[in-house]
C-alpha positions in Angstrom: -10.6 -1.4 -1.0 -9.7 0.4 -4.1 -8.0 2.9 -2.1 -5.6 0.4 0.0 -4.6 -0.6 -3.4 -4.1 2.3 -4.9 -2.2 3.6 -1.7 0.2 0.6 -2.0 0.7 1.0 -5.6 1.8 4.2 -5.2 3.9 3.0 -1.9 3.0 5.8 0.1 3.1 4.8 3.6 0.4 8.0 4.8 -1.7 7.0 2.0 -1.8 3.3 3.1 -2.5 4.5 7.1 -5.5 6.8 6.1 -7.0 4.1 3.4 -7.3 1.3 6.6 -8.7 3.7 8.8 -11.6 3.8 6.2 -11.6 0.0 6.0 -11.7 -0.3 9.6 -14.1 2.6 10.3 -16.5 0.1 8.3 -16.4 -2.8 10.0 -13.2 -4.6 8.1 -10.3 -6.0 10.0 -6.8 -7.3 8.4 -7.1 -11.1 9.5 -3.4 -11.6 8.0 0.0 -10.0 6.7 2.2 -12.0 4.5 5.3 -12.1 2.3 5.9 -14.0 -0.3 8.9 -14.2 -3.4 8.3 -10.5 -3.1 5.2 -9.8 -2.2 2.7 -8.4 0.5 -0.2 -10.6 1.0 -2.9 -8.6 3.5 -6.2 -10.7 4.2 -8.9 -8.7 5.4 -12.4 -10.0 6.8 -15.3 -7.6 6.7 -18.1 -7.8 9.3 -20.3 -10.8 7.3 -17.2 -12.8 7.8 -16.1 -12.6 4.0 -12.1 -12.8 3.6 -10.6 -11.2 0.9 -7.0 -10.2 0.0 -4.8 -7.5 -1.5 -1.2 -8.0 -2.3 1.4 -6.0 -3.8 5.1 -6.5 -5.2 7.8 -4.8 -3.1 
């Protein structure tokens, strides 16, 4: 997880691809994409079931 935020930080689009491949290659899926006043809201859910989210200003 540290690197999907650090490749949306940084707003680098090939950066953001290769960081979900990891998440995905271990077991995570994104359960949701939002915006809100601004921001990016992605809810992921790993294989347990736990939800978690990122977000980011754009």
């Amino acid at each position: 997880m540290e690197a999907v935020a650090a490749a949306f930080i940084r707003h680098d689009p090939h950066m953001i691809y290769e960081a979900y491949l990891r998440v995905y290659e271990n077991g995570c899926r994104i359960a949701d994409i939002r915006t809100r006043d601004g921001r990016f809201y992605f809810t992921f859910q790993d294989p347990d079931g736990n939800v978690f989210m990122v977000s980011e200003t754009f």
